[in-house]
C-alpha positions as CSV (number, residue, x, y, z in Angstrom):
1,X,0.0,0.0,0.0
2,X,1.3,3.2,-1.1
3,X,-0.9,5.5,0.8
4,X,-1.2,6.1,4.4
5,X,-4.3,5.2,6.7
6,X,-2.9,5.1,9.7
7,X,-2.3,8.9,10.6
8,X,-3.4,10.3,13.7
9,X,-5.5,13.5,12.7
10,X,-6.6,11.7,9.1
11,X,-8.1,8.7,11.8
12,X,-10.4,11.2,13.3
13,X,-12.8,11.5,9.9
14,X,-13.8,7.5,10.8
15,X,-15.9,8.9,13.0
16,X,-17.7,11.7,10.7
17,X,-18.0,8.2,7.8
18,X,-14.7,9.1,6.2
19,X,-11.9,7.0,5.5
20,X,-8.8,8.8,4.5
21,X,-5.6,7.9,2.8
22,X,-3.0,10.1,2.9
23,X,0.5,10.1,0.0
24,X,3.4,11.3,1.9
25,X,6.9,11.8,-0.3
26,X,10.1,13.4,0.8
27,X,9.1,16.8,0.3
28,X,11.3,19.7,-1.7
29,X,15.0,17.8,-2.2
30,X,15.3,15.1,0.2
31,X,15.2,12.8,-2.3
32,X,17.5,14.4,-4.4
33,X,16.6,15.8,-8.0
34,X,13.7,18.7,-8.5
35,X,11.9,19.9,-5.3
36,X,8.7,18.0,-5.1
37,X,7.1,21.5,-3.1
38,X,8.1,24.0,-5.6
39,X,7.0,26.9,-3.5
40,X,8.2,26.1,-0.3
41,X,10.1,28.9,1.9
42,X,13.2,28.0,3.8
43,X,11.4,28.3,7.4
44,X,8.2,25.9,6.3
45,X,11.0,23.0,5.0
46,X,12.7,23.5,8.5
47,X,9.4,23.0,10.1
48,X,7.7,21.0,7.5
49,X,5.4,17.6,9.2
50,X,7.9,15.4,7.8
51,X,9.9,15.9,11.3
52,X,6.1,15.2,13.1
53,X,5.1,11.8,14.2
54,X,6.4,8.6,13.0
55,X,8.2,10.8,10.4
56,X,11.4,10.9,12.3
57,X,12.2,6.8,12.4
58,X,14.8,5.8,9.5
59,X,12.4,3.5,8.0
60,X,9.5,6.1,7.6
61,X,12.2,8.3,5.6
62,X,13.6,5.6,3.3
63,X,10.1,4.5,2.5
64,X,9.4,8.3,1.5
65,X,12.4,8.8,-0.5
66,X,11.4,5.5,-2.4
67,X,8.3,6.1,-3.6
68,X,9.7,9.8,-4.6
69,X,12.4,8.5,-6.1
70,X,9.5,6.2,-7.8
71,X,7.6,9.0,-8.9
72,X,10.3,10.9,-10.5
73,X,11.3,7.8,-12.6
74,X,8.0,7.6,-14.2
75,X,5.2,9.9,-13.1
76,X,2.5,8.7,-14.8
77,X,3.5,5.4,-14.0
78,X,3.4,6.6,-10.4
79,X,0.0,7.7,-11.3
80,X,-1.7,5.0,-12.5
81,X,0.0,2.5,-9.3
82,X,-1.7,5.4,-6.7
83,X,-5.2,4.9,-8.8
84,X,-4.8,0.8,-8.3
85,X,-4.4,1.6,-4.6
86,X,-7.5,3.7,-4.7
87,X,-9.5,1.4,-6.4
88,X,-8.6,-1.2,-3.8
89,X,-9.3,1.4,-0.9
90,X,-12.4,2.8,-2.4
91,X,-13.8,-1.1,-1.8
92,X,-12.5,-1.2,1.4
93,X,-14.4,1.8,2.4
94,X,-17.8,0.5,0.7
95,X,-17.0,-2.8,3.3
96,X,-16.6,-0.5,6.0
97,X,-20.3,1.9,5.1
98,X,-17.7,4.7,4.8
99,X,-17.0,7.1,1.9
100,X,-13.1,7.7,0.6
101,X,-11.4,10.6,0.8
102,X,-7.6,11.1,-1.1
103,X,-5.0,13.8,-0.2
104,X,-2.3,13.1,-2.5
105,X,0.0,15.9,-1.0
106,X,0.6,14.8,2.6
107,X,4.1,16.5,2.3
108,X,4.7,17.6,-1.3
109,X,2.8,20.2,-3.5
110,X,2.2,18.6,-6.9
111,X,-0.7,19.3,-8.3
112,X,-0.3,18.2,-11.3
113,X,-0.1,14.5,-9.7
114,X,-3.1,15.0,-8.2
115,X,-5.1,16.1,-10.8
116,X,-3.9,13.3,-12.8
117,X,-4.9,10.5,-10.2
118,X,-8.4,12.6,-9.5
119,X,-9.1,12.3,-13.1
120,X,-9.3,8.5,-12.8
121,X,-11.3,8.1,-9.2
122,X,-14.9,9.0,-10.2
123,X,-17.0,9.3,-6.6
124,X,-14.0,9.8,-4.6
125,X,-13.2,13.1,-2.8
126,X,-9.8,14.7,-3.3
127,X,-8.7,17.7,-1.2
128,X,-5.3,19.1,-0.5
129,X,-3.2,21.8,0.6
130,X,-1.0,23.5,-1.3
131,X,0.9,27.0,-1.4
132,X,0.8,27.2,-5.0
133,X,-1.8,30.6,-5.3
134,X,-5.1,29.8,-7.6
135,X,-4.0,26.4,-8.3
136,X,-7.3,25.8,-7.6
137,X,-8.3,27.3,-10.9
138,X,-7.4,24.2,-12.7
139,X,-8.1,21.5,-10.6
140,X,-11.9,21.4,-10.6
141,X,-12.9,18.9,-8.3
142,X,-10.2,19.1,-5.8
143,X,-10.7,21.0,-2.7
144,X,-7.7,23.3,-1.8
145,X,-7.0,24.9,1.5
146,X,-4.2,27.5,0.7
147,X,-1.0,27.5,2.9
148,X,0.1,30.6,4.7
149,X,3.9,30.6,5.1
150,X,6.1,33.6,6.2
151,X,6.2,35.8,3.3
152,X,2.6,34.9,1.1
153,X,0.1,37.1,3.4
154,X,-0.8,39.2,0.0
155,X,-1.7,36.0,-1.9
156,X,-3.5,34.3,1.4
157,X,-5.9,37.6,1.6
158,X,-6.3,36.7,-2.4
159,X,-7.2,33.5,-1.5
160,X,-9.8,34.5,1.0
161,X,-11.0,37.3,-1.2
162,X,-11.8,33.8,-3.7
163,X,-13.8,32.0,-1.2
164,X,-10.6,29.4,-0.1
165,X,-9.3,28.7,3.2
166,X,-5.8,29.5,4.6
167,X,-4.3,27.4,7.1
168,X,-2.3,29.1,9.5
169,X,0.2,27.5,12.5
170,X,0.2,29.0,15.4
171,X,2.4,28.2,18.2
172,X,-0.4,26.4,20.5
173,X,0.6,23.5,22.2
174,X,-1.3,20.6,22.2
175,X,-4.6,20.2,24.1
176,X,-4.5,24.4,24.1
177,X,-7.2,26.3,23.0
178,X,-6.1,28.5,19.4
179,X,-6.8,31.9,18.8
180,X,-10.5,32.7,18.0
181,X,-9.3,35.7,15.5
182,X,-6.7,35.9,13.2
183,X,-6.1,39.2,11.8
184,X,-4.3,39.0,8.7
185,X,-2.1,41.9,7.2
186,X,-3.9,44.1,5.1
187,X,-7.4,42.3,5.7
188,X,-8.8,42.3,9.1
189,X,-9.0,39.5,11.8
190,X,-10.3,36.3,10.6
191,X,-12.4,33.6,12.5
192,X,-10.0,30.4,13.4
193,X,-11.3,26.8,13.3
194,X,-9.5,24.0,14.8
195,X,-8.2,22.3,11.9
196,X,-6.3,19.5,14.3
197,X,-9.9,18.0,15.3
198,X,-9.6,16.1,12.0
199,X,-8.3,16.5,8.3
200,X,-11.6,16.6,6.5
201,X,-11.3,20.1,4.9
202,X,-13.6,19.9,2.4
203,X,-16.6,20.0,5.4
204,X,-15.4,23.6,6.6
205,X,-16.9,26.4,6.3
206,X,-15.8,29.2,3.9
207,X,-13.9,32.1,4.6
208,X,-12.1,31.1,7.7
209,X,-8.8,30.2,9.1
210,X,-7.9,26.5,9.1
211,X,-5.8,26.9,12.6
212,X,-3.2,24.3,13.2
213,X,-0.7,23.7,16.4
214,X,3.0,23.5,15.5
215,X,4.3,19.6,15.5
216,X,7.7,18.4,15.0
217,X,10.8,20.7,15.2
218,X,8.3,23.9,14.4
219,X,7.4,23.6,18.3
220,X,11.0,23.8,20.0
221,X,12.6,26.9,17.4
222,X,13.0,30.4,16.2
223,X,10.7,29.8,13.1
224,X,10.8,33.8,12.1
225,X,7.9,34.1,10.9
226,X,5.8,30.7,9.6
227,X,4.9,29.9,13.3
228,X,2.6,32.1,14.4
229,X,3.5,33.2,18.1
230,X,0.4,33.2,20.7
231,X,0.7,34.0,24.4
């Protein structure tokens, strides 16, 4: 199995009638040839959720950097072997009286994977997140939260302004309560939701903040910027 069911936050959804499988890569050049998150900023790679979790044990990584190393072989081969997975999970969810739901990006920003694989899963739900501004304009069918980072707070009020999501990590620790507001540069303060009470993104509400506490190394460091700091 190439995808992952067994995440934490993704495990949640079984109890809204979702099962969720989750593609995690080596994201930008851990693998080693052409950054996989092509507009990722220095401080979100040195936080990124490949640090969080089981993402730290050796044999988490190698099997990351495999299937990248897979994908940038042949892509649409890649393609078509994450679309036989589907198939087989998409049945596995009908056994279960759950409905499917596929985030090819788990950590990497390729859309242009995803919208391949969507193309071939008729009556499955695709969502993602992505800091690549209006990618959503060509991926019909996919629903995109868009990715605040350090330096994008003009193209996150765009993406408000168009009716999408921004996810936002603050500094919260774990069983905290997050901000209520978010004011955003330029736009006003925004209402948070908790976006760790599970990954299903396509249920939320418009026009809000997707908040999300720091995991992995973004928790313990000077992130300058990506983390947001709370009292």
């Amino acid at each position: 199995m190439i995808f992952t069911l067994s995440n934490t936050k993704t495990q949640k959804g079984e109890a809204h009638g979702w099962l969720t499988a989750v593609l995690h890569l080596a994201p930008h050049t851990e693998a080693g040839g052409r950054s996989v998150c092509p507009r990722s900023t220095p401080e979100c790679r040195a936080d990124c959720l490949y640090t969080a979790g089981r993402g730290v044990f050796p044999g988490v990584i190698a099997a990351r950097i495999g299937r990248t190393l897979a994908y940038q072989a042949d892509k649409h081969g890649f393609a078509r072997l994450l679309v036989k997975d589907i198939e087989k999970l998409k049945r596995k969810a009908e056994r279960e009286h759950m409905q499917l739901a596929v985030r090819i990006n788990g950590t990497s920003d390729l859309p242009g994977l995803a919208r391949e694989v969507h193309a071939s899963c008729p009556g499955v739900r695709f969502y993602d997140y992505t800091k690549i501004y209006g990618v959503w304009h060509h991926n019909a069918g996919i629903h995109y939260t868009f990715s605040r980072s350090e330096k994008n707070d003009a193209q996150c009020r765009a993406a408000l302004y168009e009716g999408i999501n921004v996810a936002v990590v603050f500094s919260t620790k774990r069983g905290a309560r997050l901000p209520r507001t978010y004011t955003l540069p330029g736009w006003g303060p925004v209402s948070v939701i908790d976006g760790d009470l599970n990954d299903l993104r396509f249920r939320d509400q418009e026009g809000v903040i997707v908040g999300l506490r720091a995991k992995g190394r973004a928790r313990s460091r000077d992130t300058h910027g990506f983390v947001v700091q709370v009292e």
